[in-house]
N, C-alpha and C positions, 0 to 999 in steps of 0.2 A: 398185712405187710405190703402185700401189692397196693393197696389202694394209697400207703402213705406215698409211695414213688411218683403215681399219680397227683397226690396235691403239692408234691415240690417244684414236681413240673407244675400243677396248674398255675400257680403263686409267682412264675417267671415273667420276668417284663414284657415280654412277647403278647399277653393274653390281654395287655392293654390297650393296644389296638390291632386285634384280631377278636374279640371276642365272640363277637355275635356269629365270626366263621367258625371260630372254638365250639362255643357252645352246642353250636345245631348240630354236631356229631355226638353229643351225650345223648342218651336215654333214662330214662325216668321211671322207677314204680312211685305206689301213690302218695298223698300226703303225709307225712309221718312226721314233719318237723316242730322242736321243741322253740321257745321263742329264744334268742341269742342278743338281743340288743343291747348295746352296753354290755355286753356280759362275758366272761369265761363260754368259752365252747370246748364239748366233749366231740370229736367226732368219732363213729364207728367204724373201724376201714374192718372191711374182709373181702378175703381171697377166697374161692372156692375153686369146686374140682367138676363143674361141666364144663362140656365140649361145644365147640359150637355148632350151629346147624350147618350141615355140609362138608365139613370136616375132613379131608381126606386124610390116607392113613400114612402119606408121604407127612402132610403137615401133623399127625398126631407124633408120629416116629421123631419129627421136630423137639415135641412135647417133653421126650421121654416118657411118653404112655401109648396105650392103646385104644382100638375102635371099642371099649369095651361102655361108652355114652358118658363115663363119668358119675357124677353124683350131685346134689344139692348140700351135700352137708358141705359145711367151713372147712378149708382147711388150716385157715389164719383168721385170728381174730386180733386187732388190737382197737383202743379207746386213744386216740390224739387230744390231748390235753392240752387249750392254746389260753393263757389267762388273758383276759381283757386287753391288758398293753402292749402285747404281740411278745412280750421282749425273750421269752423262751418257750421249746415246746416242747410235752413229754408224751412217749408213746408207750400205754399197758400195756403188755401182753397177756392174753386170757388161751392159756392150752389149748387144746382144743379137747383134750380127753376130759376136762376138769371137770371131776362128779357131781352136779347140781340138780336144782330143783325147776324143772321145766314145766309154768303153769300151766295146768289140763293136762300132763304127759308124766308127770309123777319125775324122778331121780333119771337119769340119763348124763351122757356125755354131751358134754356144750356144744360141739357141733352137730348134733343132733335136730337142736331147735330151730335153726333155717328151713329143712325140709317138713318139719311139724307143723311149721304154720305155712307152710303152700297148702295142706293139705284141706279136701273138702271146700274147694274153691277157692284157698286162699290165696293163692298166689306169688309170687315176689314179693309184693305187699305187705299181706298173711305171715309171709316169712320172717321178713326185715323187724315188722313189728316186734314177733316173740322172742326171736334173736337181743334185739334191742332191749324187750321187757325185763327177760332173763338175766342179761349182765345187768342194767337196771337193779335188779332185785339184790343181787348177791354183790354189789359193790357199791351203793350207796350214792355213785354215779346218775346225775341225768343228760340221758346222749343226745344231744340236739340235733345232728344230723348224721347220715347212712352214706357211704361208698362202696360198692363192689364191684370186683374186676377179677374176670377168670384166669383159667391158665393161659389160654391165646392172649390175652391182652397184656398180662404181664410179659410174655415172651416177646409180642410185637415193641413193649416200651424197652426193654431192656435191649434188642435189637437195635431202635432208635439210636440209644444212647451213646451203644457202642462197648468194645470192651473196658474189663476192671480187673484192680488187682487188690488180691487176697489173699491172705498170709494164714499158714494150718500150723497147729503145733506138730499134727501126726500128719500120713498121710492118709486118702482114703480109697477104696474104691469098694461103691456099692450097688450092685446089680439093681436093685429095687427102685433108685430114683437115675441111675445109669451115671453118678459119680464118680469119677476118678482120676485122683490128683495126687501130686506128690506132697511131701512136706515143704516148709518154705514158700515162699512166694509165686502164686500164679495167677494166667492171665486168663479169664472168663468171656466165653461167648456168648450169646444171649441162650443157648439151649445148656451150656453147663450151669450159666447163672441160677437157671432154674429146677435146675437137679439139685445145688448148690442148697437154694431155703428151702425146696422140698426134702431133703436128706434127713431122717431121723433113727434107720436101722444103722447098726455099729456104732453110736454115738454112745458115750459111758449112758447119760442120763434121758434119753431116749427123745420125748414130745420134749422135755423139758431143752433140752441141749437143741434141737430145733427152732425152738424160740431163742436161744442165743445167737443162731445161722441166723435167722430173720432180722434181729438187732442191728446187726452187725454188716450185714450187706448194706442195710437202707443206711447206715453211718457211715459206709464207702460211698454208697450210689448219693449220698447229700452231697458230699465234698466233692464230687465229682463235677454233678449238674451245677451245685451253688457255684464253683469256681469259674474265671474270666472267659478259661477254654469253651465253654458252652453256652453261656448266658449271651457271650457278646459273638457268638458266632448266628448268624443268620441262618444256616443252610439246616444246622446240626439241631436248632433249635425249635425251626417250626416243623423238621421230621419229628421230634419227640415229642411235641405238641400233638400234632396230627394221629401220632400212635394213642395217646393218650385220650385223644377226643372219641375214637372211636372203638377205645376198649373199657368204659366207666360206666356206672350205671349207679345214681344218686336218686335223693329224691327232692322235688321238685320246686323247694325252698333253699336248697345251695344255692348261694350267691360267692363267685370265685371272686368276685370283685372287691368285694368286702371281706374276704379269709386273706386275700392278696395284699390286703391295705394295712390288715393288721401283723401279717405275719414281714412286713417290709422290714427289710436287717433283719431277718433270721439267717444264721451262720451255723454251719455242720457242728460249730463249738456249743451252742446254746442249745442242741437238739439231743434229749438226752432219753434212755431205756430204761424201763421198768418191766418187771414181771410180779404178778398177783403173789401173792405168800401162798405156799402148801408144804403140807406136814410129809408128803411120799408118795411115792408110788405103785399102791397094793393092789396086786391080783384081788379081784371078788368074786362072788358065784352070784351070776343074774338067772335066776328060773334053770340051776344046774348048769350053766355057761359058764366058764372062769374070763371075766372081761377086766383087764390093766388098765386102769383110771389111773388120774390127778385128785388126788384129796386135797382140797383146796382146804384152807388154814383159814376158815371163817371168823372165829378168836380174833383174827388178828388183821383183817381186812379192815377194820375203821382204820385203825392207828395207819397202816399202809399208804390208806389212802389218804388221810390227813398228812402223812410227812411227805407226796410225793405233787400233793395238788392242794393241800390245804383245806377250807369247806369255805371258796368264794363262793359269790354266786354262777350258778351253773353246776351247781352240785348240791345234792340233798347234805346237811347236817345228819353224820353219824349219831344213832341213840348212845346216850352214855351206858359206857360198857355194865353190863349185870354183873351182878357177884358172880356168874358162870363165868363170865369174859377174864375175872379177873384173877379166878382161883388158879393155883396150879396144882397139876394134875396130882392124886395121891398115888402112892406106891400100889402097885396091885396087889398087894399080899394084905394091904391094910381094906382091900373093897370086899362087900359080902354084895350079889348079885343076884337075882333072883330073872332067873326068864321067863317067858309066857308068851306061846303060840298063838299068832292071831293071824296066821295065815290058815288055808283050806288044805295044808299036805301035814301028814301023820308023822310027830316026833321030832320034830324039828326043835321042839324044847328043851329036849332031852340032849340031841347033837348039841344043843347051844352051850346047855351046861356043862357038859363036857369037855367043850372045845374052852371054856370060861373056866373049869379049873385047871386045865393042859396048861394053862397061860400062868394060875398062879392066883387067881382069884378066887375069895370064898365064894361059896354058891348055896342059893336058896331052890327049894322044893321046887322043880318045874311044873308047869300047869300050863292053862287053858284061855284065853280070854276074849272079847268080840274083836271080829275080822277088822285089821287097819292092813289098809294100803300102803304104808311107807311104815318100815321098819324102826321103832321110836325107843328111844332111852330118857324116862323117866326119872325123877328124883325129886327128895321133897326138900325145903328149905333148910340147907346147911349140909347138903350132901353133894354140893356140885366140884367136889376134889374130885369123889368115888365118881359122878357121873363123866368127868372129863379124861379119865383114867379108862373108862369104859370104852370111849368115845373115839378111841385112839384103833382101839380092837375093833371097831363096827362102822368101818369108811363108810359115808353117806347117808349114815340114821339121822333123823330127828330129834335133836335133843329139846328137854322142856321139863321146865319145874312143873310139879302138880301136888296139890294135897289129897290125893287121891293113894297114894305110897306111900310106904312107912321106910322105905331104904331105896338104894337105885334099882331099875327095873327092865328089865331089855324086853321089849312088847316086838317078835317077829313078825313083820307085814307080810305082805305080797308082794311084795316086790323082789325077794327071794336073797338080801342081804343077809351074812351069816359074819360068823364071829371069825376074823383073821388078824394074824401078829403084822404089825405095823411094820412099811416098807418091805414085806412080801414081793418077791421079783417076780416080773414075768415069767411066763413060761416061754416066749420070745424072746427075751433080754434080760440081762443084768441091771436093769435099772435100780439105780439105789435109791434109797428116800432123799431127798434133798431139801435142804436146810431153809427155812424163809428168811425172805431179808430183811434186811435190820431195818429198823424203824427210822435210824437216823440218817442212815446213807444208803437209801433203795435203787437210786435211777443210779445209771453207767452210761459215762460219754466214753463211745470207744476213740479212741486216739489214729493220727493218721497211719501211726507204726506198730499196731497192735493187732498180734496173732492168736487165731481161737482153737478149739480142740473142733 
């Protein structure tokens, strides 16, 4: 979300003759860039939650946080989707709890995979890369270039900018990101702005409703920056340049001159939001931990992405969806289930079955079978109703046809996934499961007089 604030400013007339003073205030990890010529560009913006070096606890208190260092994981991720002709642009949002499969690191939360690949040398780099790989994998997406920008930078851009107005349907006030406003219309300073899209305790739908805050500013903060008030003011414009230069962090193939050229007539009207499909948001037990994830709606990620960005180039071609893609789910009363421990802890086959007939499901003889690392749901050809019915109950398994089963099959890994009723609420929050979007009207332009919860 930060980073998109950043390329509306970068994209302003300003930077066309200031560039080379712009520019030498970015910083750069290494090469990671995909080719973009002629082409559609995906870009990656994220926001994370370190601090800077120096930091003091006057400027953290700014923050709305503490000396406590921060962290490397995300806490905003979105994909800026610019088609070749500049003529509109869409921003994904990817949760950041969303359950995925993080190459070398097995199932985790997607903000996770920043800090996984610094790791063992790897650096920002290491990071960006996996981060990159990881959405890569699970959206069918190829992100041609990286943006990142921390807490301080977004506070310093929104500072720049100046304040904004924002319309709540409730009101709020919550300790945890130091929110608190009334209902109705109000006026944001650059430390509430950022309470503002970090805010996700008290919200009905938690990470999910977060990603709405985040929509929904940058839809204010466009009409703001894109109008005459700021473009053609001088003073106002090369401050928010200047914040902007020296709180980004790309790599080393952005070319703002050529994102500038194509996104020329982009309007707050043409600039529109998306969020990835997911089926809820269930409590699960990780190695005996109950951790609240995003079940991301895999099913349904081609079609998503095809109605929101199409398959130009700059994007991988979705595989045509499998009989699993397309089946729907059977009744659970109609599934016979059979588990099998392939994890190194005693009985977990037993709890599976268990918890798999509490739910309503026939169930087969629990047993035994060799160690997997990721908790897998099996099925043999003509049985992917019963396995997608399964699939609902077991957030984050691997599903896969095999002729190795004569019925569906819950194979328990190591990773300590177990059997739970779908949209299961936090034990933090009442987060309800929430609905994916429709295939034919996914993205949302918020409008200049439009209040959110």
């Amino acid at each position: 979300m930060l980073g998109l604030v950043v390329l509306l400013l970068a994209t302003g007339g300003y930077v066309w003759y200031s560039y080379q003073h712009f520019v030498s205030g970015i910083s750069h990890i290494g090469a990671i860039a995909q080719p973009t010529a002629g082409s559609d560009q995906n870009i990656l913006l994220v926001g994370d939650d370190h601090r800077p070096t120096g930091a003091t606890p006057q400027m953290l208190a700014q923050l709305g946080t503490t000396a406590d260092g921060g962290g490397l994981q995300t806490d905003t991720m979105m994909v800026l989707h610019i088609p070749a002709n500049g003529s509109k642009a869409t921003a994904i949002s990817f949760p950041r709890d969303s359950w995925v499969s993080i190459p070398g690191f097995g199932m985790n939360k997607l903000n996770a995979a920043f800090e996984f690949g610094t790791q063992n040398g790897g650096g920002d780099t290491g990071g960006a890369k996996l981060l990159m790989t990881t959405i890569q994998n699970m959206s069918g997406l190829t992100i041609n270039h990286f943006v990142r920008v921390s807490l301080l930078g977004f506070y310093n851009i929104a500072q720049a900018l100046g304040p904004i107005q924002v319309c709540l349907n409730h009101a709020v006030n919550d300790p945890y990101s130091t929110l608190n406003l009334p209902a109705g219309v109000s006026t944001l300073n650059a430390q509430q702005a950022l309470a503002f899209v970090r805010q996700r305790h008290g919200l009905p739908r938690g990470d999910l409703d977060r990603e709405v805050r985040q929509q929904y500013f940058l839809s204010v903060e466009a009409r703001k920056f894109l109008s005459a008030g700021t473009l053609l003011n001088p003073v106002a414009l090369q401050n928010a340049l200047a914040a902007v230069s020296s709180s980004m962090q790309t790599d080393p193939g952005f070319d703002f001159l050529s994102l500038a050229a194509q996104l020329h007539g982009l309007s707050a009207n043409n600039l529109t939001f998306a969020t990835i499909p997911v089926s809820g948001t269930p409590t699960i037990s990780v190695n005996g931990t109950p951790v609240s994830i995003v079940q991301v709606d895999t099913a349904a990620m081609p079609a998503f992405i095809a109605s929101v960005v199409g398959t130009p180039s700059g994007t991988s071609t979705p595989a045509a969806s499998s009989a699993y893609d397309k089946a729907a789910a059977a009744p659970v009363g109609s599934v016979r289930v059979t588990a099998m421990n392939g994890s190194n802890a005693n009985g977990l086959a037993g709890q599976a079955t268990a918890a798999l007939a509490a739910a309503g499901f026939q169930t087969g003889t629990p047993g035994t079978t060799s160690t997997h690392a990721k908790t897998t749901i099996e099925y043999p050809p003509g049985k992917e109703a019963g396995a997608k019915a399964l699939a609902a109950y077991v957030p984050g398994a691997v599903v896969t046809a095999s002729s190795n089963v004569s019925g569906v099959t819950l194979i328990l890994g190591t990773d300590g996934l177990q059997v739970t009723r779908p949209g299961a609420a936090s034990s933090s929050s009442a987060a309800a499961a929430a609905p994916a979007p429709t295939p034919t009207s996914p993205a949302t332009n918020f409008g200049a007089a439009t209040c959110i919860n």
